[in-house]
N, CA and C atoms as an extended XYZ file, in Angstrom:
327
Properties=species:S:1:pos:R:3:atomname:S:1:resname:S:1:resid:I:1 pbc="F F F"
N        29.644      -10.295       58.398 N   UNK     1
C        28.337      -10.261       59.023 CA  UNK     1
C        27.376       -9.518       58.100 C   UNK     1
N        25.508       -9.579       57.768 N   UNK     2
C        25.039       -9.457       57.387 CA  UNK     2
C        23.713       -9.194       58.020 C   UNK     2
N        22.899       -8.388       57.593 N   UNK     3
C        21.519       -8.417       58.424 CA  UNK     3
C        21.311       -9.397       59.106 C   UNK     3
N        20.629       -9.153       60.216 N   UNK     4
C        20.060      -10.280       61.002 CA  UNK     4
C        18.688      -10.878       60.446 C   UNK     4
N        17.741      -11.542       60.703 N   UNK     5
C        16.838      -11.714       59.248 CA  UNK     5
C        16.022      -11.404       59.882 C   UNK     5
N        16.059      -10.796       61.152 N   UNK     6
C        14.867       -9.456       61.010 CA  UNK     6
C        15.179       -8.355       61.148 C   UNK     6
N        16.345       -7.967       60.561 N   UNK     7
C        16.264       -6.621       60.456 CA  UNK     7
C        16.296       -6.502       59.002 C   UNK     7
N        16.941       -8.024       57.942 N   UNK     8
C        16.518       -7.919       56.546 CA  UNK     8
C        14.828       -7.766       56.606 C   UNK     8
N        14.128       -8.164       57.390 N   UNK     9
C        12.517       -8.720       57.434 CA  UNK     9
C        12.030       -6.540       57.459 C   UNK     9
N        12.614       -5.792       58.325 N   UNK    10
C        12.359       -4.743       58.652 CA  UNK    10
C        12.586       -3.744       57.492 C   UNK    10
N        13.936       -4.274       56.634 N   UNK    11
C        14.482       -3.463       55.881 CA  UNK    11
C        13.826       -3.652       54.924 C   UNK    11
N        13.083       -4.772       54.183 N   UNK    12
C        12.278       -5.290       53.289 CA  UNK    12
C        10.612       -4.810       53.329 C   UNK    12
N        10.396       -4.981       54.820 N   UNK    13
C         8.486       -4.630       54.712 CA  UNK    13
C         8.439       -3.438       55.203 C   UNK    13
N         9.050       -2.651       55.799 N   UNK    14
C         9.348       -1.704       56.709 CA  UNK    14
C         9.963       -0.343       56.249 C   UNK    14
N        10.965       -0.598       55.524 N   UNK    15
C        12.179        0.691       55.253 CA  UNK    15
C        11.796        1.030       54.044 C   UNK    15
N        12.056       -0.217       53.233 N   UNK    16
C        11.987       -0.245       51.739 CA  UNK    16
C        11.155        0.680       50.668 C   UNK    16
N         9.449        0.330       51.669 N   UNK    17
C         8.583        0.664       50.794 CA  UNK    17
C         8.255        2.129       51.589 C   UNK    17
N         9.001        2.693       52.181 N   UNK    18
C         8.871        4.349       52.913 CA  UNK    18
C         9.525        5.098       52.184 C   UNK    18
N        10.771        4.785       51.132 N   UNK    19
C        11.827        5.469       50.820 CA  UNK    19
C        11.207        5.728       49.364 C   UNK    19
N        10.550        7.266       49.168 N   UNK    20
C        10.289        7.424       47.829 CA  UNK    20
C        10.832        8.836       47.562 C   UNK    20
N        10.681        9.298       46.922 N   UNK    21
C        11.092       10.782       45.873 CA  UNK    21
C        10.712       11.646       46.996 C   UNK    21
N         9.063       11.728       47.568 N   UNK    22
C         9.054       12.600       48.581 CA  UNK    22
C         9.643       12.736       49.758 C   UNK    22
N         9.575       11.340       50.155 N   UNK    23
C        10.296       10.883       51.438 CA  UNK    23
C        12.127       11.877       51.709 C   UNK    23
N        12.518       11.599       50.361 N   UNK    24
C        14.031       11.952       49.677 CA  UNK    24
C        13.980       13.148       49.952 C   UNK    24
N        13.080       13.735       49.672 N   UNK    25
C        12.983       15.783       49.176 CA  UNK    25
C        12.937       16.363       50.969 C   UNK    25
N        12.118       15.542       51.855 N   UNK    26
C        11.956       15.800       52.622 CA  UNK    26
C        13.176       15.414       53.607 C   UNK    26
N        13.966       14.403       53.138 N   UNK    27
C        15.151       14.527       54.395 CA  UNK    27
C        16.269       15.653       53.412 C   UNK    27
N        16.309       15.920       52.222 N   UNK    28
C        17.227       16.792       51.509 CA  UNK    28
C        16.640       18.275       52.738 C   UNK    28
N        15.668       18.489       52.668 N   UNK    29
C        15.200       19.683       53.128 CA  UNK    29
C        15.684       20.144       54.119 C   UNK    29
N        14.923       18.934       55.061 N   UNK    30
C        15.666       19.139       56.958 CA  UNK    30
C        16.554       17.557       57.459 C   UNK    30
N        17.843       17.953       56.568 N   UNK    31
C        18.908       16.681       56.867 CA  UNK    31
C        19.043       16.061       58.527 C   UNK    31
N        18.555       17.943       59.109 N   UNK    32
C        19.308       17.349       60.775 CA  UNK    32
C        17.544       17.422       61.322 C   UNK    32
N        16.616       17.426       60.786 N   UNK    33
C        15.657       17.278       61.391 CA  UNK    33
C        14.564       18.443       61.187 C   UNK    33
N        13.832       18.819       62.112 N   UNK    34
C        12.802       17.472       62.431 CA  UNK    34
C        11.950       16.550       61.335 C   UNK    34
N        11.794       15.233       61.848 N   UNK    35
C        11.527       14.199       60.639 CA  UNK    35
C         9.725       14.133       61.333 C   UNK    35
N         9.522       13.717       59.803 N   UNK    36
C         8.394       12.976       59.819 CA  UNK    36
C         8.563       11.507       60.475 C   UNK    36
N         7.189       10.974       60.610 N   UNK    37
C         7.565        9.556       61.431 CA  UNK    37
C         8.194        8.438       60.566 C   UNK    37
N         7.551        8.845       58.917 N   UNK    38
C         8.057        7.887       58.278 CA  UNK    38
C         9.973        7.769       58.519 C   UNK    38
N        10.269        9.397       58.378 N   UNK    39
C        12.028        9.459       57.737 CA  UNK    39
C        12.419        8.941       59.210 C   UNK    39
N        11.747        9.452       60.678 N   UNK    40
C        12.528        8.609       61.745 CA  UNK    40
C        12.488        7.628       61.365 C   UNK    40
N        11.591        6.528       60.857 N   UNK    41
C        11.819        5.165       60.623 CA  UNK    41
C        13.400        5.060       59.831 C   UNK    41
N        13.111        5.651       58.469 N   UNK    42
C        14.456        4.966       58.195 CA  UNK    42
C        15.362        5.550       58.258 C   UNK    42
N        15.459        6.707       59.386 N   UNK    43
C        16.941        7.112       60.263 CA  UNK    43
C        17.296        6.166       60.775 C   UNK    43
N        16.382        5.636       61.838 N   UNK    44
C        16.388        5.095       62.947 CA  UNK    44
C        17.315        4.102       62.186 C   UNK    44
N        17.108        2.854       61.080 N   UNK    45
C        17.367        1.640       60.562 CA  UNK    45
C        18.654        2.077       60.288 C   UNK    45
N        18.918        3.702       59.407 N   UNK    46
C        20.451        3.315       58.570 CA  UNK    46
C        21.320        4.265       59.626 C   UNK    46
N        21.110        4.868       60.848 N   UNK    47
C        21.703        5.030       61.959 CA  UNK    47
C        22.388        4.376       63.149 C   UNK    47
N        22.034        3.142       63.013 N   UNK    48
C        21.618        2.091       63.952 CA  UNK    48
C        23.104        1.578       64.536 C   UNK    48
N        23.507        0.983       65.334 N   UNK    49
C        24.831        0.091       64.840 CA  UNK    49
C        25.105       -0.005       63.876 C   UNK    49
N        26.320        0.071       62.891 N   UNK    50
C        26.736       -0.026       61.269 CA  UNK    50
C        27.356       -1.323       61.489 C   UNK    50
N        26.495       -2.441       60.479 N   UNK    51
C        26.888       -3.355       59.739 CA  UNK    51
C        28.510       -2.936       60.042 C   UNK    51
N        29.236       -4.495       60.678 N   UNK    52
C        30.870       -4.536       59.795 CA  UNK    52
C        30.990       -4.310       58.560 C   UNK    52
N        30.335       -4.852       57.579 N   UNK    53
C        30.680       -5.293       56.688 CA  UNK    53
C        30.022       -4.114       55.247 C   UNK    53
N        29.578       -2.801       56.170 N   UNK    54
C        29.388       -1.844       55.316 CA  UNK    54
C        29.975       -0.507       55.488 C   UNK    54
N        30.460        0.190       54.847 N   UNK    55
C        31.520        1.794       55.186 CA  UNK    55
C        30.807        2.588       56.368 C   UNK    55
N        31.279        2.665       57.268 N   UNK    56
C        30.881        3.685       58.104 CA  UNK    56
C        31.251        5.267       57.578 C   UNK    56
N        30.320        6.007       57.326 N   UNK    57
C        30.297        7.573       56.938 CA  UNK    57
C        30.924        8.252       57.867 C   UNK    57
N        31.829        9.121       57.370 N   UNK    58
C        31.799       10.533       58.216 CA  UNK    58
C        31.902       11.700       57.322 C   UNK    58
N        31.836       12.827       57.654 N   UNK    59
C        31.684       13.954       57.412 CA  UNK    59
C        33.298       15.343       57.719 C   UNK    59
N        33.717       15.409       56.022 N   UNK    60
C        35.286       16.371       56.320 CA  UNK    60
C        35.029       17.716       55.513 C   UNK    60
N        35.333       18.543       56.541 N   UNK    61
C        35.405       19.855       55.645 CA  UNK    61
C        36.750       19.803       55.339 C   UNK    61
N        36.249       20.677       53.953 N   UNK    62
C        37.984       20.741       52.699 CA  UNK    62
C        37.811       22.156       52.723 C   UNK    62
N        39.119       22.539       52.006 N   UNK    63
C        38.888       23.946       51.250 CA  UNK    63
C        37.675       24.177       50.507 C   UNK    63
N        37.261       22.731       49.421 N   UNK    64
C        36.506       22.759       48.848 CA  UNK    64
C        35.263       22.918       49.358 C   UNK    64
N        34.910       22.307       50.473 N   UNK    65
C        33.614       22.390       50.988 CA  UNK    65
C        33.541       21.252       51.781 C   UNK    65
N        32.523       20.474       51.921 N   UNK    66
C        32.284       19.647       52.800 CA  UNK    66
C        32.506       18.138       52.050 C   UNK    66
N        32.630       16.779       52.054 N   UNK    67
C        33.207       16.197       51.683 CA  UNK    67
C        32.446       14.842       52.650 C   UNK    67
N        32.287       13.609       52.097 N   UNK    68
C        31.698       12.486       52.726 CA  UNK    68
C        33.478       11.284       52.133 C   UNK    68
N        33.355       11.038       53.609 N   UNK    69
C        34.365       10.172       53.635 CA  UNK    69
C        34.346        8.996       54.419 C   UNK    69
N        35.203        7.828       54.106 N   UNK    70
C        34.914        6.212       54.826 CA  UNK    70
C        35.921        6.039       55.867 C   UNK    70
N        35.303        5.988       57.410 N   UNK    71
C        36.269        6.240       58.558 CA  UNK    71
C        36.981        4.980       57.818 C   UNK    71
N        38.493        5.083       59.087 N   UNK    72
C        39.835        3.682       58.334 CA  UNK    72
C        39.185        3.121       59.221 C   UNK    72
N        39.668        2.035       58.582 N   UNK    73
C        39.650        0.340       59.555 CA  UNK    73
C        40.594        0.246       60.871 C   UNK    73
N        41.702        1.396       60.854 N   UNK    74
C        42.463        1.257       62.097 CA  UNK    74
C        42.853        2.547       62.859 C   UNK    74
N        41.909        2.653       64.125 N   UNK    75
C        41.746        4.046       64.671 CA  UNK    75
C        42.755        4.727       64.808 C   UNK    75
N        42.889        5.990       64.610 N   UNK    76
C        43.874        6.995       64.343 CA  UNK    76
C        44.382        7.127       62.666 C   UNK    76
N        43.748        6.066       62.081 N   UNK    77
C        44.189        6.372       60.560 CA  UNK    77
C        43.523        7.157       60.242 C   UNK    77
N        43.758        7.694       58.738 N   UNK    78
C        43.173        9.003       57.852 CA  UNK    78
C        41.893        8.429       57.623 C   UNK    78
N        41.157        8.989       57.218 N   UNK    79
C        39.953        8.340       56.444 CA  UNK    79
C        40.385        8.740       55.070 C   UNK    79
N        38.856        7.967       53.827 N   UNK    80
C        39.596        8.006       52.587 CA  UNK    80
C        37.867        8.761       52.363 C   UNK    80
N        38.532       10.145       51.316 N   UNK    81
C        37.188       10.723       50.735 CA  UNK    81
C        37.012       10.253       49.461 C   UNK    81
N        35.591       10.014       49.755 N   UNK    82
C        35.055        9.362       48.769 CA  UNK    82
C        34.919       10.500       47.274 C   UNK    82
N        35.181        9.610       46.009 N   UNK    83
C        35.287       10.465       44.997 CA  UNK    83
C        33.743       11.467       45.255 C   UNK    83
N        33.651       12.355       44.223 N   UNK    84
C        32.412       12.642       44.171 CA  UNK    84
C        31.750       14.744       44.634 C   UNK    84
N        31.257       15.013       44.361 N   UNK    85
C        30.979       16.527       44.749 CA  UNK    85
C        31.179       16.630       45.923 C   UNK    85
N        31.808       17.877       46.072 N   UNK    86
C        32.315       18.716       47.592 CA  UNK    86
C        31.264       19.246       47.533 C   UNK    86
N        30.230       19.465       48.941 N   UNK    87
C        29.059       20.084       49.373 CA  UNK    87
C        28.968       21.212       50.165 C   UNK    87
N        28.476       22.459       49.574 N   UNK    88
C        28.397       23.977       50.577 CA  UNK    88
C        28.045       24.091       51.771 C   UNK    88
N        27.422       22.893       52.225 N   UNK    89
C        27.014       22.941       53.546 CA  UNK    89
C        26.939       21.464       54.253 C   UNK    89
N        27.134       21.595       55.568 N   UNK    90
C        26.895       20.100       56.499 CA  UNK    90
C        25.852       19.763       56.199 C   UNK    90
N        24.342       20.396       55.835 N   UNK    91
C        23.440       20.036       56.062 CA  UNK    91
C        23.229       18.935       54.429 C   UNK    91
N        23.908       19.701       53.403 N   UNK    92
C        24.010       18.478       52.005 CA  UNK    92
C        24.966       17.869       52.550 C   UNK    92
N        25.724       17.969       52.970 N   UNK    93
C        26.632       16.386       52.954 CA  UNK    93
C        25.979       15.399       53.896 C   UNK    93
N        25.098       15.763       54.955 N   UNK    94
C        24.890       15.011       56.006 CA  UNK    94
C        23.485       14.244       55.063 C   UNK    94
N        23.102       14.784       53.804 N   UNK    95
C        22.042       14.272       53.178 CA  UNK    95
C        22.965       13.293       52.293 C   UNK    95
N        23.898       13.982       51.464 N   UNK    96
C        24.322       12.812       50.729 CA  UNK    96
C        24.977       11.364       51.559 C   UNK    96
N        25.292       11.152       53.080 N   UNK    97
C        25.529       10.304       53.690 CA  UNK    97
C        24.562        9.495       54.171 C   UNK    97
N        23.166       10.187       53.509 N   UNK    98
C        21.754        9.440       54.176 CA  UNK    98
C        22.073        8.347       53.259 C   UNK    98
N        21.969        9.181       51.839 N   UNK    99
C        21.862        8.009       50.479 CA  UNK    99
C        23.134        7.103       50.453 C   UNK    99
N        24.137        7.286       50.548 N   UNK   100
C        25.036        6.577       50.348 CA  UNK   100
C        24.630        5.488       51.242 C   UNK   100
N        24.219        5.849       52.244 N   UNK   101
C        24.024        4.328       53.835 CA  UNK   101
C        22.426        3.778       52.937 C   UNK   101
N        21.482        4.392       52.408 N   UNK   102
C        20.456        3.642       51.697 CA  UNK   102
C        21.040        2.742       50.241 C   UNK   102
N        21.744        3.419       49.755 N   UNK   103
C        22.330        2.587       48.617 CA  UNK   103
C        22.985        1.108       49.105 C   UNK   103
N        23.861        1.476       50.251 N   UNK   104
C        24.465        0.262       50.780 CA  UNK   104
C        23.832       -0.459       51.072 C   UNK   104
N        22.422       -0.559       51.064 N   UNK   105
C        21.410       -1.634       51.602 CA  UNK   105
C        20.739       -1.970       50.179 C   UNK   105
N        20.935       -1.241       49.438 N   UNK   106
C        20.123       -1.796       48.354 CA  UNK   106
C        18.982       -0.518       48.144 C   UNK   106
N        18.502        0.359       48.355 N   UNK   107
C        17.775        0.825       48.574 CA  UNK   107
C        17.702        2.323       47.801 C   UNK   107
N        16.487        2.310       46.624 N   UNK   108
C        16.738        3.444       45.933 CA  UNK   108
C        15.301        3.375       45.560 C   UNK   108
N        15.300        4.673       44.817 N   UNK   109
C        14.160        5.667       44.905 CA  UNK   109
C        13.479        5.604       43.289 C   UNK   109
């Protein structure tokens, strides 16, 4: 399954052209909130129901720190952490899971 072609239509005129450097600095800042209207917009989009056919995020603390990982495909399995920097706080990892769900759409800065 794949966008519906209006939510490609949303993600294209809508999401796309909101997501810039400032936009970025400003959800790095306040990951859990409060947003501007623009960043609710594209919470709202990469929050939404998750695409089958794209990794659903979650969030593991390690020894190391905090850690972004891809729930399993079959409930009660492990999840798999994704390579990549262990983060000092929920509030960066819950940012680096913004980008990872914008990348999966195509979507960069």
């Amino acid at each position: 399954m794949t966008l519906s072609i209006q939510d490609e239509w949303i993600l294209e005129t809508r999401v796309r052209p909101l997501v810039t450097a400032a936009l970025m600095a400003e959800a790095a800042a306040r990951p859990t909130g409060p947003y501007s209207r623009d960043l609710v917009e594209v919470m709202d989009f990469v929050r939404r129901n998750p695409d089958p056919d794209k990794p659903r995020y979650l969030i593991v603390r390690t020894a190391a720190g905090f850690a972004v990982g891809v729930r399993p495909p079959v409930r009660g399995g492990a999840p798999r952490l994704l390579d990549g920097p262990r983060h000092a706080t929920r509030d960066a990892a819950e940012h680096a899971v913004l980008v990872h769900r914008l990348r999966d759409y195509g979507v960069t800065w």
